[in-house]
C-alpha positions, -999 to +999 in steps of 0.1 A: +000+000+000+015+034-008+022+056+018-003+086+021+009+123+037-020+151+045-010+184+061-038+194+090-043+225+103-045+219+138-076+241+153-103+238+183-129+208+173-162+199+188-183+172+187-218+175+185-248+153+184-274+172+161-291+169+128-284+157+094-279+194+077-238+192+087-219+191+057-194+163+055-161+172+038-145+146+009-117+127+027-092+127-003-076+093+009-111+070+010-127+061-021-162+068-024-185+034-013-157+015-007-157-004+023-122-005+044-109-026+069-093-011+101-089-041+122-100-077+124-094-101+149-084-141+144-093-162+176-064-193+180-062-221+194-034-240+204-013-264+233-013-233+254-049-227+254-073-199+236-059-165+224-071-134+205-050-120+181-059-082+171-053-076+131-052-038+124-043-029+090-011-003+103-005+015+070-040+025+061-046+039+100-015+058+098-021+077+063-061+086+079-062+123+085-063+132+125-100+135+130-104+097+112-078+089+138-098+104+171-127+085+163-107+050+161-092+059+191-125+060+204-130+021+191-098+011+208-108+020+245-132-009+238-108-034+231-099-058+262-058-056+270-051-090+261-059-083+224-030-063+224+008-076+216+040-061+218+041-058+177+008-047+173+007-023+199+036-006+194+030-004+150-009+005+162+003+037+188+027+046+159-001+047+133-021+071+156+006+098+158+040+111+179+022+091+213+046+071+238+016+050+244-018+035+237-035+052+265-018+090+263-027+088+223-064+078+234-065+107+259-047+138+239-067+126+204-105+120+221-100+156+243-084+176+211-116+164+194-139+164+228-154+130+223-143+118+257-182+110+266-193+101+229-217+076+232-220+060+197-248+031+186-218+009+195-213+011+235-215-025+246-196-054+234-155-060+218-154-039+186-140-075+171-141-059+135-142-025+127-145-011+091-153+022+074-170+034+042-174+068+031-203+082+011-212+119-004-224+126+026-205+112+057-183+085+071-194+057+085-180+028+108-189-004+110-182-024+140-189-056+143-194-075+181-192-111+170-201-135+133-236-121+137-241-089+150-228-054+138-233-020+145-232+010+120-221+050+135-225+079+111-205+107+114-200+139+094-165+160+094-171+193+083-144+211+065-128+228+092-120+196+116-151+193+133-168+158+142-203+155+143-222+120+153-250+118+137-275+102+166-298+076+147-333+081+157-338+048+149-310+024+160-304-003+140-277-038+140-271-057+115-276-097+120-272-129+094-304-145+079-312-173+098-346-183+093-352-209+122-332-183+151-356-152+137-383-181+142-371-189+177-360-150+192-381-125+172-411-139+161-433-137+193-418-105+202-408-087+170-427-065+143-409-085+111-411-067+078-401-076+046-390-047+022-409-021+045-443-040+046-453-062+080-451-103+071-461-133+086-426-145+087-437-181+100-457-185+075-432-171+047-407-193+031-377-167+015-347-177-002-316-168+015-294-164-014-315-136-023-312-118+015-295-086+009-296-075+051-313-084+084-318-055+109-331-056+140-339-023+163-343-037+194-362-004+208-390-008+191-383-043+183-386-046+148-369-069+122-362-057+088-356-083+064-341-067+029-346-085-005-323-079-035-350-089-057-377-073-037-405-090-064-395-125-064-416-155-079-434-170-053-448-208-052-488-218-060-501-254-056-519-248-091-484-249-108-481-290-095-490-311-127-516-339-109-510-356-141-475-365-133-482-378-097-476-412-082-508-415-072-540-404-092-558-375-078-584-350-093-572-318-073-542-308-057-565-301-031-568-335-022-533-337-014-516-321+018-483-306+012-457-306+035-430-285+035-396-298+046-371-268+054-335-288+054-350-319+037-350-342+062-359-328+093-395-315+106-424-307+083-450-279+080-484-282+066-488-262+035-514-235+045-530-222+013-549-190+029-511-178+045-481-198+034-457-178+010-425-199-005-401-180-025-400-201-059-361-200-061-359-217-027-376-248-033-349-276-037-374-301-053-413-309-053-413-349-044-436-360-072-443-396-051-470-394-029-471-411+002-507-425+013-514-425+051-550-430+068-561-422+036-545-390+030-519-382+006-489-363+013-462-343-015-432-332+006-422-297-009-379-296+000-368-261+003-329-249+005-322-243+045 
């Protein structure tokens, strides 16, 4: 990576927690909508037990411009002390400026820019991962508390230095789709919608390939489920060809369809007034039908 050098004018900041009308000033050095990576971390295991090894990418940190700096200083007072090795620290303390330690360029860069007492979305939790993406209109950082869960803070620099947070009125982490945990911990307790509109998400069937983000505001505990194709094809019995059957039937409505979410495991009863499957997540229809007390089942297999 080459090396980048910016000149700041050093000046009084503040940080403030106001509206969206702040202008955000084009960091030269980030890319529009590009997502970057400040630090990962790997988890090891070995003879000697369990470890956490903190991955900070040391040139990109050291060519931000001071005010990118602060607010990853602000992510690092999150990080437990046993992420921290001699290498990494002293390359990481380096990267932040002229400091003689972690904890003096923590204090002098959070009270130049007064964020001492920022509360961001992300106050709880190991920042594990923490990325940032600018846009036209701010910068954002992406911090991310385990496989599962992130957390997204928007803040504008103006022109001159300043930092503004931009509070989210409506907070908002990110989660992976995971049909049969949304099942188990939202769905008695959580609004779920599906592209903006309220579902009946134990009754809908979606196809996870086609999942673009999960977001769950646990304030006023809603789930928002995001489609890329947000008018997907989605199953009818009618489409079943009774002609191609095992066993002869008039109607598909004599038949009961099951659905069978990993293909082997437990079924649901197709309910034709509320079940919705997304077409492209149906694995297979089982044409043979399977005769029981009279009754005759079709197993519908669905990718899970």
């Amino acid at each position: 990576m080459n090396k980048h050098f910016i000149v700041i004018i050093l000046s009084t900041f503040t940080i403030l927690s106001c509206g969206n009308s702040i202008r955000h000033q084009n960091i030269k050095i980030l890319k529009k909508d590009i997502t970057y990576s400040v630090w990962g971390t790997m988890h090891t295991f070995s003879d000697e037990g369990e470890d956490d090894i903190l991955i900070p990418d040391i040139e990109f940190i050291a060519s931000l411009p001071n005010s990118v700096k602060a607010i990853i200083a602000h992510y690092s007072t999150l990080l437990p002390d046993h992420f921290w090795k001699d290498d990494v620290y002293s390359d990481f303390v380096a990267a932040l400026g002229d400091f003689s330690s972690l904890k003096q360029a923590q204090d002098k860069l959070l009270k130049q820019y007064n964020i001492n007492k920022l509360q961001t979305a992300f106050f709880k939790g190991i920042p594990v991962g923490l990325e940032l993406k600018q846009t036209n209109d701010a910068i954002f950082f992406i911090c991310t508390r385990g496989w599962q869960d992130s957390v997204v803070d928007e803040f504008r620099i103006s022109s001159d230095g300043t930092i503004t947070y931009i509070e989210n009125a409506e907070p908002v982490s990110s989660i992976r789709y995971d049909r049969e945990r949304l099942c188990e911990y939202y769905y008695d307790t959580h609004t779920i919608k599906l592209n903006g509109n309220k579902i009946d998400f134990l009754h809908t069937y979606l196809d996870e390939e086609n999942i673009e983000s999960v977001n769950v505001n646990e304030r006023d505990k809603i789930i928002y489920i995001v489609q890329k194709n947000k008018d997907p094809e989605y199953f009818s019995p009618s489409e079943i060809d009774v002609s191609q059957l095992s066993i002869s039937v008039k109607s598909i409505d004599e038949v009961t369809l099951l659905i069978r979410e990993d293909g082997f495991g437990k079924t649901t009863i197709y309910d034709k007034e509320r079940t919705r499957i997304e077409r492209s997540a149906i694995r297979m229809i089982v044409n043979d039908l399977v005769s029981t007390d009279g009754k005759k089942y079709m197993d519908i297999v669905l990718i899970f």
